[in-house]
TITI-510343 format. One record per residue: residue in three letters; x, y negated, z of N, C-alpha, C in turn; residue number from 1. Coordinates in steps of 0.05 Angstrom, whole numbers, plus 5000, padded with zeros to 4 digits. Each point is the difference from the previous one (the first is absolute). Last residue first. Example, Ala and Ser with C-alpha at 12.3 -4.5 7.8 and 13.67 -1.06 7.14 Angstrom:
2
@res->SER; n_xx->5257; n_yy->5045; n_zz->5142; ca_xx->5016; ca_yy->4976; ca_zz->5001; c_xx->4985; c_yy->4978; c_zz->5014; n->2
@res->ALA; n_xx->5006; n_yy->5115; n_zz->4999; ca_xx->4982; ca_yy->4976; ca_zz->5000; c_xx->5018; c_yy->4976; c_zz->5000; n->1
//
This chain:
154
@res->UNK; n_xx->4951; n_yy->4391; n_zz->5734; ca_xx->5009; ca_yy->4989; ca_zz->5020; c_xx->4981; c_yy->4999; c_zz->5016; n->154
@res->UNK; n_xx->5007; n_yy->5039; n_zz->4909; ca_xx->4984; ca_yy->5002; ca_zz->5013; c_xx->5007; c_yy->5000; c_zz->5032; n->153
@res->UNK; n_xx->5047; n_yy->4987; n_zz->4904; ca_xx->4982; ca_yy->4970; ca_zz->5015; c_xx->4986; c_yy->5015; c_zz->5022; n->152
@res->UNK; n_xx->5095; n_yy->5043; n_zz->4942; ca_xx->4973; ca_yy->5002; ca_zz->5015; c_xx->4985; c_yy->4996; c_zz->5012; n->151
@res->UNK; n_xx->5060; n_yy->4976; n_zz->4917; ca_xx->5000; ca_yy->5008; ca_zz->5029; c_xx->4984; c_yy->5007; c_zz->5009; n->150
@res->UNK; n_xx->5020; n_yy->4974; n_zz->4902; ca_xx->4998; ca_yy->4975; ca_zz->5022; c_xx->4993; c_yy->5011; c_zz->5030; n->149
@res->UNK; n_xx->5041; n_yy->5058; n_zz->4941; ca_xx->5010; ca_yy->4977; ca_zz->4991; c_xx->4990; c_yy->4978; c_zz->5015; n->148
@res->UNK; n_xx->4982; n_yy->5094; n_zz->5021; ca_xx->5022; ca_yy->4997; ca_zz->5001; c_xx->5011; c_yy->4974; c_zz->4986; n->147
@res->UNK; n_xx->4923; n_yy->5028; n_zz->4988; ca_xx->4990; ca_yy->4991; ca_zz->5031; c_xx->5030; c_yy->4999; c_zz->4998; n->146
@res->UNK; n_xx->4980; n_yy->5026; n_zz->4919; ca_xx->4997; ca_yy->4971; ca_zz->5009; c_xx->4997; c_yy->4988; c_zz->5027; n->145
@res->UNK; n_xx->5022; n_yy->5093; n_zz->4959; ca_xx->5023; ca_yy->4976; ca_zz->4997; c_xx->4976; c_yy->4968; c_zz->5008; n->144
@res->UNK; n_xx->4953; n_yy->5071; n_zz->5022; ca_xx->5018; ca_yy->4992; ca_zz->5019; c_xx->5027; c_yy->4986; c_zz->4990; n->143
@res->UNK; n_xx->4924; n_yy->5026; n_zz->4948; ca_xx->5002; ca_yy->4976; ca_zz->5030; c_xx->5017; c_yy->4998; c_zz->5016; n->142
@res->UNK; n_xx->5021; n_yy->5042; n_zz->4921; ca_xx->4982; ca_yy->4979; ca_zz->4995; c_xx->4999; c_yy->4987; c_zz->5026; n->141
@res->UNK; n_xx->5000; n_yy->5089; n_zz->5002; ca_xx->5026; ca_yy->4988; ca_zz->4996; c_xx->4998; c_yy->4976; c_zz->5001; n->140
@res->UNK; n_xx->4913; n_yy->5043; n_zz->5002; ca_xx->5019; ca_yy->4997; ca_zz->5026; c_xx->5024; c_yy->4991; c_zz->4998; n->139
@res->UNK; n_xx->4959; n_yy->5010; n_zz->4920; ca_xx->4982; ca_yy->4978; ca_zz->5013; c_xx->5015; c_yy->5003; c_zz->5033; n->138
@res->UNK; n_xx->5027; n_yy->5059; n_zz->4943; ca_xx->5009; ca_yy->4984; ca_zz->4991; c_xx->4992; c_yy->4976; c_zz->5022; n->137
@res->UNK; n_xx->4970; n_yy->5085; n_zz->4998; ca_xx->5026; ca_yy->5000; ca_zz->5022; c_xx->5013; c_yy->4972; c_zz->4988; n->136
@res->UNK; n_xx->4916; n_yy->5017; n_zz->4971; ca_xx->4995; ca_yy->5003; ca_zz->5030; c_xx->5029; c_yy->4991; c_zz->5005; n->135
@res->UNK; n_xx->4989; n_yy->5031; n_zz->4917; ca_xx->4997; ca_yy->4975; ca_zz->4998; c_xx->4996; c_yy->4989; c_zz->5029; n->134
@res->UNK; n_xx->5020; n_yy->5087; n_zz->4983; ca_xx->5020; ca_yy->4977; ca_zz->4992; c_xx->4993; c_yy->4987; c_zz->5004; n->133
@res->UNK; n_xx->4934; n_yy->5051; n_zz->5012; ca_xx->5021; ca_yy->5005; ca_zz->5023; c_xx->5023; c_yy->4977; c_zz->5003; n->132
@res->UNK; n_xx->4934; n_yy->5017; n_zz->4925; ca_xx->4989; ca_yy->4980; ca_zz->5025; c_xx->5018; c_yy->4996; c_zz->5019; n->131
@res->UNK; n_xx->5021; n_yy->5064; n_zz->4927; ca_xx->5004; ca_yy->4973; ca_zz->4991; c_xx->4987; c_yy->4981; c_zz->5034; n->130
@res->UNK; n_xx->4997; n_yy->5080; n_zz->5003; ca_xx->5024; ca_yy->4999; ca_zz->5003; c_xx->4997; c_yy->4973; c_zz->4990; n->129
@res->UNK; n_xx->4916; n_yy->5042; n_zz->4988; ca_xx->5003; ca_yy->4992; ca_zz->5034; c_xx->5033; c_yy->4981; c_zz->5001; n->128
@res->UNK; n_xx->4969; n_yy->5036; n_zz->4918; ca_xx->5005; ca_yy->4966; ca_zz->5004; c_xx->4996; c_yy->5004; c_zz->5026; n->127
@res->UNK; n_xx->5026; n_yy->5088; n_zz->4944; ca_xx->5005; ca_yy->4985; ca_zz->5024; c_xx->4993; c_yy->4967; c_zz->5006; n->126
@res->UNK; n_xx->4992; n_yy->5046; n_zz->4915; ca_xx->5001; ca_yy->5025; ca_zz->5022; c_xx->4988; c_yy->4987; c_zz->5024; n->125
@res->UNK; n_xx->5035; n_yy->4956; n_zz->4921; ca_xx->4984; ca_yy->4990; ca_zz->5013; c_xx->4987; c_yy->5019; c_zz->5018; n->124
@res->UNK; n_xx->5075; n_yy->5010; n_zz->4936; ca_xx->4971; ca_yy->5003; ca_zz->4989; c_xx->4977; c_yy->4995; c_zz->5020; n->123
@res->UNK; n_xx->5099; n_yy->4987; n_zz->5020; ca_xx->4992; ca_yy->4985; ca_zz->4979; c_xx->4974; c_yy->5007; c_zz->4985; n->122
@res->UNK; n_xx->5021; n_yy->5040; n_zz->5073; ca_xx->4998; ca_yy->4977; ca_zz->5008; c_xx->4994; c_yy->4978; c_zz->4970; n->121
@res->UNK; n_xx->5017; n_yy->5095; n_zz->5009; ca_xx->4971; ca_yy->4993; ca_zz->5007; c_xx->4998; c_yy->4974; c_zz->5010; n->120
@res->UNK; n_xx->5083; n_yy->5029; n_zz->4975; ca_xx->4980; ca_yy->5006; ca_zz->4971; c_xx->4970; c_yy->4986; c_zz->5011; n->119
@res->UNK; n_xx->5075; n_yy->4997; n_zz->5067; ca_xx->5000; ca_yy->4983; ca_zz->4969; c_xx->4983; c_yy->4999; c_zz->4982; n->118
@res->UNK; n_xx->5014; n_yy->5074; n_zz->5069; ca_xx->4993; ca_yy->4970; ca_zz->5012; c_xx->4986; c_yy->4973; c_zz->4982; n->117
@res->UNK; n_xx->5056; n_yy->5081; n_zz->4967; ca_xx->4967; ca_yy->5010; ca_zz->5000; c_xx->4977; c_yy->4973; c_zz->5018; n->116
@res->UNK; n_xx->5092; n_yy->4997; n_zz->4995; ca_xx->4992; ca_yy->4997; ca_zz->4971; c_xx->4973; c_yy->5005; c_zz->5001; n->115
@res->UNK; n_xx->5051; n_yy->5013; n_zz->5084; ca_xx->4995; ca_yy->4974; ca_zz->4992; c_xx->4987; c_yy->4991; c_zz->4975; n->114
@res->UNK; n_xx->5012; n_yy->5090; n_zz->5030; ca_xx->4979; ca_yy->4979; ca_zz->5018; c_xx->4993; c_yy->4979; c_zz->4987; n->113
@res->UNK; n_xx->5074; n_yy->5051; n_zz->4967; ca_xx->4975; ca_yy->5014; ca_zz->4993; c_xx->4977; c_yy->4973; c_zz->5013; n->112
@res->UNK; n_xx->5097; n_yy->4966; n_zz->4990; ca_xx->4989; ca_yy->5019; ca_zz->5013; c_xx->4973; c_yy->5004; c_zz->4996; n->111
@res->UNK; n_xx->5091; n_yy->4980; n_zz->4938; ca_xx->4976; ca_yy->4978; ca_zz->5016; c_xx->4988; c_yy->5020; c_zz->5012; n->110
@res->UNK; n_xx->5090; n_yy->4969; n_zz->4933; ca_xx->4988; ca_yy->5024; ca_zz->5017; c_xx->4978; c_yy->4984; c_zz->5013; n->109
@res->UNK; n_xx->4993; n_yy->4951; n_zz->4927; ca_xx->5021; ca_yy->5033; ca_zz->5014; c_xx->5017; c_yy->4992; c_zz->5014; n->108
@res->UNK; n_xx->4917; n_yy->4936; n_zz->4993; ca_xx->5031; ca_yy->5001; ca_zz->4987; c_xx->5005; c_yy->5018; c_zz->5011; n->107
@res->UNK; n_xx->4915; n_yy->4953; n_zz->4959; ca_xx->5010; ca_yy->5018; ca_zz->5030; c_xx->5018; c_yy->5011; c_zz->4987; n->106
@res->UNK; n_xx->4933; n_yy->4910; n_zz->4971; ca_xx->5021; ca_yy->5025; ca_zz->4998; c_xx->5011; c_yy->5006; c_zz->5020; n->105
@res->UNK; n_xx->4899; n_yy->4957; n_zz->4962; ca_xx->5024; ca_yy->5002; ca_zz->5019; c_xx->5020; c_yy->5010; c_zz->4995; n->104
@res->UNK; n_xx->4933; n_yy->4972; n_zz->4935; ca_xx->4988; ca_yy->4998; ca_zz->5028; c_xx->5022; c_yy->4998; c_zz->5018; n->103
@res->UNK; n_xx->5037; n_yy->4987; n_zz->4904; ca_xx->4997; ca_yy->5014; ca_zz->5018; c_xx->4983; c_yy->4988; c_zz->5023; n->102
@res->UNK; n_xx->5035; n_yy->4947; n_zz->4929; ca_xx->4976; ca_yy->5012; ca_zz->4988; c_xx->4989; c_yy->5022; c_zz->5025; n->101
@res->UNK; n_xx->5083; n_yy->4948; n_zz->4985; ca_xx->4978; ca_yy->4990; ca_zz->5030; c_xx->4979; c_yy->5017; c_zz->4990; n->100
@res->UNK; n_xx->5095; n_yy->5057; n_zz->4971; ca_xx->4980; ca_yy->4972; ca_zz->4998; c_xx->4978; c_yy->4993; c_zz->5023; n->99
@res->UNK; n_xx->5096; n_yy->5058; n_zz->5020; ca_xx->4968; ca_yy->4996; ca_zz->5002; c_xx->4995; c_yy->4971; c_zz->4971; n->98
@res->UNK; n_xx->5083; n_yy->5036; n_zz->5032; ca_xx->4990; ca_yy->5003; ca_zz->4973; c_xx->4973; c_yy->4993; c_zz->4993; n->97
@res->UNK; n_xx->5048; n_yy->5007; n_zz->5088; ca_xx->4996; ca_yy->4972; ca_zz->4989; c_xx->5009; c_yy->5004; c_zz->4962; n->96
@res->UNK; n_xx->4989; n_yy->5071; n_zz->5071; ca_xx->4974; ca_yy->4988; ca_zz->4994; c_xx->5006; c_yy->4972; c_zz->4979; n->95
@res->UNK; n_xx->5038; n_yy->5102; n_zz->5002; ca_xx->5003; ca_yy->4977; ca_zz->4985; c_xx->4980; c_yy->4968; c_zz->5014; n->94
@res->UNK; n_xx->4986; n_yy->5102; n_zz->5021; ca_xx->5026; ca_yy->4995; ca_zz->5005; c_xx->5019; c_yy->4972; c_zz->4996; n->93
@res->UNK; n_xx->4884; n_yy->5023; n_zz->5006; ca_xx->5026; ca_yy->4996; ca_zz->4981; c_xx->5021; c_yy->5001; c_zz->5022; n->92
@res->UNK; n_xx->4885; n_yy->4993; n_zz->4978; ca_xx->5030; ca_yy->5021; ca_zz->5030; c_xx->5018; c_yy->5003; c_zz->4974; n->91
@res->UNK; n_xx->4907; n_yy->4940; n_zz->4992; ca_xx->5027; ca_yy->5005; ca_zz->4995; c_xx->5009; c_yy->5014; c_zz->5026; n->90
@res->UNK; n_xx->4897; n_yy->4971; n_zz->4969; ca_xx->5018; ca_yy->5004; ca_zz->5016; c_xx->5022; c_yy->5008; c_zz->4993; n->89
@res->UNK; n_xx->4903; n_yy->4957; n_zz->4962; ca_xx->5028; ca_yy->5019; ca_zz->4995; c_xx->5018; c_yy->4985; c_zz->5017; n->88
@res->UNK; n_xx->4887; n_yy->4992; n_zz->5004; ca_xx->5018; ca_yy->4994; ca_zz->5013; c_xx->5030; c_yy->5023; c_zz->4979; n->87
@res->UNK; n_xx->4909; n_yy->4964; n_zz->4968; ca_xx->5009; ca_yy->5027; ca_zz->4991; c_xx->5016; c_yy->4988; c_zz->5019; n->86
@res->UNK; n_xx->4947; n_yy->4934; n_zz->4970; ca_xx->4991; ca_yy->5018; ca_zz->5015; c_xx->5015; c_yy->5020; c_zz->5011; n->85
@res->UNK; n_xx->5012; n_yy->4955; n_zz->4904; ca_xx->5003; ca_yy->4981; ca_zz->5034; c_xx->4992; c_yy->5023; c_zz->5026; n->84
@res->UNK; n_xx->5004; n_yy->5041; n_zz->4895; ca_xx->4988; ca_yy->4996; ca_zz->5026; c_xx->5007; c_yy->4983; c_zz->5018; n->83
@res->UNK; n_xx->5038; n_yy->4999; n_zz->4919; ca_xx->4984; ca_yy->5016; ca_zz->4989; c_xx->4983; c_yy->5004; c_zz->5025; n->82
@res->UNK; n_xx->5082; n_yy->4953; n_zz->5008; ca_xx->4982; ca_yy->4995; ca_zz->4976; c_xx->4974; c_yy->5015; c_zz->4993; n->81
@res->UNK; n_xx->5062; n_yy->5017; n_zz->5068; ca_xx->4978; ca_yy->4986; ca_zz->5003; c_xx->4989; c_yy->4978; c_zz->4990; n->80
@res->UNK; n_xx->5053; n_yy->5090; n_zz->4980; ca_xx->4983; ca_yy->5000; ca_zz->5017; c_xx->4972; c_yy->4979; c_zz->5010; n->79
@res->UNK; n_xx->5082; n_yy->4989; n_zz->4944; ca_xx->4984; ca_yy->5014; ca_zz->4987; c_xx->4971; c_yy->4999; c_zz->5013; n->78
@res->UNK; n_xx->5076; n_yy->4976; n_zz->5041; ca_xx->4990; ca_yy->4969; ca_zz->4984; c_xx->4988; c_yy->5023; c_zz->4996; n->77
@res->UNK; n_xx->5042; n_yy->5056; n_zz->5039; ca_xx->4993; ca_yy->4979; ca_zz->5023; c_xx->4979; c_yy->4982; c_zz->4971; n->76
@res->UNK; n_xx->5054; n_yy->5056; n_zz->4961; ca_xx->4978; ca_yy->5018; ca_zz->5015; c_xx->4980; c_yy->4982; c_zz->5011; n->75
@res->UNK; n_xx->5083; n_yy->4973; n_zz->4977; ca_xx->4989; ca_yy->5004; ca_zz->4973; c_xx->4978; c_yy->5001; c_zz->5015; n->74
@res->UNK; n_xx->5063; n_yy->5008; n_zz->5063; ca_xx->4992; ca_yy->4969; ca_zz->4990; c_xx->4980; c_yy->4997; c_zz->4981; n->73
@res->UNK; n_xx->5030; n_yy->5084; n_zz->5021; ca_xx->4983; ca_yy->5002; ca_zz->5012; c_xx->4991; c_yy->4970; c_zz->5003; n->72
@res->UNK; n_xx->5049; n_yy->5047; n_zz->4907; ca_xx->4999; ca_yy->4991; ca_zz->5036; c_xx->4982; c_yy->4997; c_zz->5013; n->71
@res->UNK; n_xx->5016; n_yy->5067; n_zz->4909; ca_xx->4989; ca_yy->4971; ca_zz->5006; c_xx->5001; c_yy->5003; c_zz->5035; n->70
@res->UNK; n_xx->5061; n_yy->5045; n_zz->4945; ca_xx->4983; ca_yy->5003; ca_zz->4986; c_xx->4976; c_yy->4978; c_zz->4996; n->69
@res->UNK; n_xx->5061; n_yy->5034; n_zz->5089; ca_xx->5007; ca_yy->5002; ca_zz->4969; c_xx->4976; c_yy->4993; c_zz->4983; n->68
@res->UNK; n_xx->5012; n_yy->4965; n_zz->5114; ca_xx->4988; ca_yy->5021; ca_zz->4971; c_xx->5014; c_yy->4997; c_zz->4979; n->67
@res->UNK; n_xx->5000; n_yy->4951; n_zz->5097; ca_xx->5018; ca_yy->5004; ca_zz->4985; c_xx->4992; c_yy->5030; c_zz->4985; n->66
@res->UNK; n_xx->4944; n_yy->4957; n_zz->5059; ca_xx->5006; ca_yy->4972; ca_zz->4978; c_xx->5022; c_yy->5019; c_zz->4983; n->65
@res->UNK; n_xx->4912; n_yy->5058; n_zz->5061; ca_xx->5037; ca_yy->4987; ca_zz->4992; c_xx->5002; c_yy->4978; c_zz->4983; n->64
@res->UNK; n_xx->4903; n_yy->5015; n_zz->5047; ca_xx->5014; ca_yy->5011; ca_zz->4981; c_xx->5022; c_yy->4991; c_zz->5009; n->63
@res->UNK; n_xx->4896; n_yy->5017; n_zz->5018; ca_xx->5027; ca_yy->4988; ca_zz->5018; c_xx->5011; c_yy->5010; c_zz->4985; n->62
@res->UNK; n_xx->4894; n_yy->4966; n_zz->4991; ca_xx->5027; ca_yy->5008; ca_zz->4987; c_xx->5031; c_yy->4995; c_zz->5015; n->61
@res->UNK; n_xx->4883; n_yy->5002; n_zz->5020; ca_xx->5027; ca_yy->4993; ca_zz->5003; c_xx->5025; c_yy->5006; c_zz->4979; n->60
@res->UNK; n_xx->4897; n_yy->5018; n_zz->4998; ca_xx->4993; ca_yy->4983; ca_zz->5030; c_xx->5039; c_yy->4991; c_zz->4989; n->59
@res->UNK; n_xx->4946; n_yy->5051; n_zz->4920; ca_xx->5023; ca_yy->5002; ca_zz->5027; c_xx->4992; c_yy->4972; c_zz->5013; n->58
@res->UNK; n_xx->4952; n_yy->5064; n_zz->4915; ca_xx->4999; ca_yy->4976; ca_zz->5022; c_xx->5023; c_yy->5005; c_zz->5011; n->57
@res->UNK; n_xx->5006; n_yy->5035; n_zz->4900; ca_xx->4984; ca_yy->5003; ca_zz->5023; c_xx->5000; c_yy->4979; c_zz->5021; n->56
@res->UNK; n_xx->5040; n_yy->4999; n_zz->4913; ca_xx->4974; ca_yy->5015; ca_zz->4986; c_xx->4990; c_yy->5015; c_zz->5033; n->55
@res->UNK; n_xx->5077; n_yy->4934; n_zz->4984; ca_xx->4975; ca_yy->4988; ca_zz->4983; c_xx->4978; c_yy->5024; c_zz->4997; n->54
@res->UNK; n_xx->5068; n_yy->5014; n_zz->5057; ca_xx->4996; ca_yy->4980; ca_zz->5010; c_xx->4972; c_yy->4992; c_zz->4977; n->53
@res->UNK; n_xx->5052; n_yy->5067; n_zz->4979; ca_xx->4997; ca_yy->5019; ca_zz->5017; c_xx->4981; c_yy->4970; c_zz->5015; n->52
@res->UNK; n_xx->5064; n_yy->4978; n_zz->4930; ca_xx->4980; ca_yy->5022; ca_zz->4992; c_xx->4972; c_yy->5014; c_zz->5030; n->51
@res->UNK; n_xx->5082; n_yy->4944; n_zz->5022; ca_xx->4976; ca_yy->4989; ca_zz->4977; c_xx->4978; c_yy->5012; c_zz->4998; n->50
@res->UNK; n_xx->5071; n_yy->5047; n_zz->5033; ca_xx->4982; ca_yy->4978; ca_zz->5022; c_xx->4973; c_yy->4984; c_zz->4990; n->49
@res->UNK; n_xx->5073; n_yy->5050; n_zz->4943; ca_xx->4980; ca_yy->5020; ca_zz->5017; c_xx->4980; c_yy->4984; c_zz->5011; n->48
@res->UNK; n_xx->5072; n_yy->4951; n_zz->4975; ca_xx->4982; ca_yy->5011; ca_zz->4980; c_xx->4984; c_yy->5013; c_zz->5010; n->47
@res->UNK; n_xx->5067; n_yy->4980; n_zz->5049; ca_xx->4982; ca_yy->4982; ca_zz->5012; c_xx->4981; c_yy->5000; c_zz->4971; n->46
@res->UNK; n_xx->5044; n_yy->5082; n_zz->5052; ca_xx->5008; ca_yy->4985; ca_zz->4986; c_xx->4982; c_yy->4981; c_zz->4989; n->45
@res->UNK; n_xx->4985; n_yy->5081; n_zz->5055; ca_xx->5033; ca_yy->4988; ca_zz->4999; c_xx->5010; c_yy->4990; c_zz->4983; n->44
@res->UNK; n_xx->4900; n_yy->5017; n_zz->5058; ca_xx->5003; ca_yy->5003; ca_zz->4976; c_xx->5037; c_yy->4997; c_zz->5005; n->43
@res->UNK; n_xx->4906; n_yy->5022; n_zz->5062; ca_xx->5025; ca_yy->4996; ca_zz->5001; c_xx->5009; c_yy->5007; c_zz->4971; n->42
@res->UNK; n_xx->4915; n_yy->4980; n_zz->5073; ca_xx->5006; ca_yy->5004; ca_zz->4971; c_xx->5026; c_yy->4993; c_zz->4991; n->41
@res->UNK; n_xx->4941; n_yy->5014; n_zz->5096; ca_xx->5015; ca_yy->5000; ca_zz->4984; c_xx->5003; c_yy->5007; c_zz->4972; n->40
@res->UNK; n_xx->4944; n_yy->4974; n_zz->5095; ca_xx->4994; ca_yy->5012; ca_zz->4968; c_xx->5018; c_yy->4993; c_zz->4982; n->39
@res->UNK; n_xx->5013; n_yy->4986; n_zz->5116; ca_xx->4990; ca_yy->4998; ca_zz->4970; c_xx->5001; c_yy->5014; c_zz->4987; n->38
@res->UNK; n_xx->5013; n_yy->5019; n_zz->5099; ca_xx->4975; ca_yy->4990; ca_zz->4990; c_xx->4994; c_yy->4985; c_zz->4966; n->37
@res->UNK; n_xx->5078; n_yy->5031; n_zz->5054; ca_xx->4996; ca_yy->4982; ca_zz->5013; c_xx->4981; c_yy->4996; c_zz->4993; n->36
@res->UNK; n_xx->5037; n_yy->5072; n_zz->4952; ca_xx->5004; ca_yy->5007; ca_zz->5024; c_xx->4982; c_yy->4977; c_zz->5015; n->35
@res->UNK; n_xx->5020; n_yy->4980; n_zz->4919; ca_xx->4975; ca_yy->5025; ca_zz->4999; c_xx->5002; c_yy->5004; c_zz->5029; n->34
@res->UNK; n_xx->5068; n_yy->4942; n_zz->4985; ca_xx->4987; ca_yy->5002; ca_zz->5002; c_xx->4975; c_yy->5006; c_zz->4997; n->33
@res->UNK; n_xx->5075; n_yy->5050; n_zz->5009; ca_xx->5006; ca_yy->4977; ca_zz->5024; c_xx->4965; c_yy->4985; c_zz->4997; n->32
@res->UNK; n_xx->5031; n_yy->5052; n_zz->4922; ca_xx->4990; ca_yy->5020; ca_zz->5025; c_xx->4991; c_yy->4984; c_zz->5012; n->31
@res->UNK; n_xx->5042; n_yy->4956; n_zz->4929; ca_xx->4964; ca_yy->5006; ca_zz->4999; c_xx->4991; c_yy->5018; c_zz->5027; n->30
@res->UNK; n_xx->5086; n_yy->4959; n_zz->4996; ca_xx->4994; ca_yy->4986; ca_zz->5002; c_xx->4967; c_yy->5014; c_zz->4996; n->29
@res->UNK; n_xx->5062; n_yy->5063; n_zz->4987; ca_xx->5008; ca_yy->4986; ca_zz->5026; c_xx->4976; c_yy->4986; c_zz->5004; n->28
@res->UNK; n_xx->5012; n_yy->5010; n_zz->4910; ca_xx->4984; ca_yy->5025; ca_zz->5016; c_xx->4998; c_yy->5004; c_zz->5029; n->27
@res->UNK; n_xx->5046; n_yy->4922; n_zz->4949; ca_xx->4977; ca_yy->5006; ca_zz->4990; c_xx->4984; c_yy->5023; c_zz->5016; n->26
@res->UNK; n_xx->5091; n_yy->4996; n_zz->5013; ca_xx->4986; ca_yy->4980; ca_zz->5006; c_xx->4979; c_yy->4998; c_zz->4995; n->25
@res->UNK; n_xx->5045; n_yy->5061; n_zz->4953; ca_xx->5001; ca_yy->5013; ca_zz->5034; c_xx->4984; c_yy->4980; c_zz->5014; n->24
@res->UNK; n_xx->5008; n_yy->4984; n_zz->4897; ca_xx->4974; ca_yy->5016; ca_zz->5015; c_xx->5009; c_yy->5011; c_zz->5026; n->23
@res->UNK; n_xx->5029; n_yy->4908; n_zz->4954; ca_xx->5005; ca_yy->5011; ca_zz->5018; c_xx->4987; c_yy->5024; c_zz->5009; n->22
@res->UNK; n_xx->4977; n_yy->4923; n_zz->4950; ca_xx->5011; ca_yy->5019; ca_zz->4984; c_xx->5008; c_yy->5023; c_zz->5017; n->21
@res->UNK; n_xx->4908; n_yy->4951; n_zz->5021; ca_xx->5041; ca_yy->4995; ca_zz->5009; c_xx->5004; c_yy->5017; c_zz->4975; n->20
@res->UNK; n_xx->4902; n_yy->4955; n_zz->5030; ca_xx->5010; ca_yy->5007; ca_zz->4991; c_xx->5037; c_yy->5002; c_zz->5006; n->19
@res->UNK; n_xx->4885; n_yy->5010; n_zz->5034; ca_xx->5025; ca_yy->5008; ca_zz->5009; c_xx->5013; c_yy->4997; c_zz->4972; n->18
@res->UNK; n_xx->4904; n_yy->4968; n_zz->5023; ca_xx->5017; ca_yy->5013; ca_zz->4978; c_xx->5027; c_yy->4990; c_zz->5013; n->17
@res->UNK; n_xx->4908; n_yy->5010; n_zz->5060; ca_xx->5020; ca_yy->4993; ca_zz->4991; c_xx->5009; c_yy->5012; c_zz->4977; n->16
@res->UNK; n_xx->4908; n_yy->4984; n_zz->5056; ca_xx->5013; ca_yy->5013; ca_zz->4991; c_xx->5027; c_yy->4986; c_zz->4988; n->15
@res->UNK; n_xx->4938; n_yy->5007; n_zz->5091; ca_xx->5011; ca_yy->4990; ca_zz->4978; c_xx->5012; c_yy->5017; c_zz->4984; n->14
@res->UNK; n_xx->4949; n_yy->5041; n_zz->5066; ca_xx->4986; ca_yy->4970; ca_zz->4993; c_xx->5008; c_yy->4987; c_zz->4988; n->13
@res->UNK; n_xx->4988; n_yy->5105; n_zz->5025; ca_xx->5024; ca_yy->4980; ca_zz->5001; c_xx->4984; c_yy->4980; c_zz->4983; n->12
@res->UNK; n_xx->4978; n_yy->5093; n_zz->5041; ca_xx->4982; ca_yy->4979; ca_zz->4994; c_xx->5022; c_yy->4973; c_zz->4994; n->11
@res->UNK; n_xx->5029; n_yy->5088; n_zz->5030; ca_xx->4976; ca_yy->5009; ca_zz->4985; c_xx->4978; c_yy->4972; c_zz->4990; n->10
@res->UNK; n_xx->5085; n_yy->4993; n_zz->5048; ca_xx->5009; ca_yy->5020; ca_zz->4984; c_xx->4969; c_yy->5007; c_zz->4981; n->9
@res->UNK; n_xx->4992; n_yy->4948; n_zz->5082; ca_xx->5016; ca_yy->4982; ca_zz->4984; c_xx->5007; c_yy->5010; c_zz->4966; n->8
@res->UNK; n_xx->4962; n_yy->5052; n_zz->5093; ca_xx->4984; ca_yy->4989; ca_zz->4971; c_xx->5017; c_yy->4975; c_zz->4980; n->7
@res->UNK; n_xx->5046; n_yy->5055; n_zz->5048; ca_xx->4991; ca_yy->5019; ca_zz->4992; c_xx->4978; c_yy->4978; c_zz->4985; n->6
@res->UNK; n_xx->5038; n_yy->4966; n_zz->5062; ca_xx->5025; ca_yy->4999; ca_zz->4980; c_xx->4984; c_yy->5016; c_zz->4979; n->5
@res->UNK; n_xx->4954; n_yy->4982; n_zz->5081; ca_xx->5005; ca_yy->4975; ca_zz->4986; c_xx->5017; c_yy->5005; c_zz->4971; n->4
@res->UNK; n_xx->4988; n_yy->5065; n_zz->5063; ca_xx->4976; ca_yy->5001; ca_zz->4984; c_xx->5001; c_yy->4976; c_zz->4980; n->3
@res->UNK; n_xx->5074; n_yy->5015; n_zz->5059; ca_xx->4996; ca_yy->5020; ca_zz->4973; c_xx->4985; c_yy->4993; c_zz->4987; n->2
@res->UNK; n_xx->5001; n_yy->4952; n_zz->5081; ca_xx->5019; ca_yy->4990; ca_zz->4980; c_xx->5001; c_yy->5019; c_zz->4976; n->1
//
C-alpha cells in the first residue's frame, strides 16, 4: 500500500486546476489530493483559472460556485466553451447555485474518499465501476420483474 502511495506521488496521471477563494480550503483540498495521486494546480480565483486553463493541459477543473470577481457558474460555461472534454466539478456549500454546466457537484461537507471516488469516476478512472452499475441494474431489473409477473419456474 506505501509503494502504491509512494508511486502515485511520483507519477500522477491527472491533472487538475483546483479553484476556491478559500486558501485554508484550497490548500486542504491540494494536499488531500497530491496526496491521492494528482497533479495539482491550484489557483483562488476564477481569473487566475482562466489564465492558468488557456496556457496549460488539465484533465479537470474542481471549483467553488461561490467566488468574488468571477464564479465558478462563469468558470463552468467558460470551460466548455473552450474545451467539451475538460470534466468541471463543483464542491460548494451552495449546491443549488449549481448551473447544469457542472460534470457534477459535491456538496460540503464531504469525505476525502468520496470526492476522490468522484474525481476518478468522472474521468473514467474506473469503467470497471461503471460495468458494476450497470450489472447491479440489470439484476434489479429482474427482479422488479420477476416480482411483477412471478416466478414461472413451476
Amino acid at each position: 500500500m506505501l509503494a502504491e502511495k509512494n508511486a502515485k506521488r511520483t507519477n500522477p496521471t491527472y491533472r487538475i486546476l483546483l479553484v476556491d477563494d478559500s486558501n485554508a480550503h484550497l490548500q486542504l483540498l491540494e494536499a488531500w489530493l497530491s496526496e491521492s495521486g494528482f497533479a495539482v494546480v491550484a489557483v483562488n480565483d476564477g481569473y487566475a483559472a482562466i489564465d492558468r486553463f488557456n496556457h496549460e493541459h488539465f484533465d479537470l477543473v474542481l471549483t467553488d460556485i461561490c467566488m468574488p470577481k468571477l464564479n465558478g457558474n462563469i468558470l463552468a460555461q467558460y470551460i466548455h466553451i473552450i474545451r467539451k472534454d475538460v470534466p468541471v466539478v463543483a464542491v460548494t456549500a451552495s449546491p443549488f447555485l449549481a448551473d447544469p454546466d457542472f460534470d457534477l457537484v459535491i456538496s460540503k461537507p464531504y469525505e476525502l474518499e468520496a470526492l476522490v471516488n468522484s474525481l476518478q469516476y468522472v474521468l473514467g478512472k474506473y469503467p470497471a465501476a461503471t460495468s458494476a452499475i450497470n450489472a447491479l441494474k440489470i439484476k434489479l431489473l429482474n427482479k422488479l420483474k420477476d416480482a411483477e409477473y412471478g416466478d414461472k419456474t413451476d
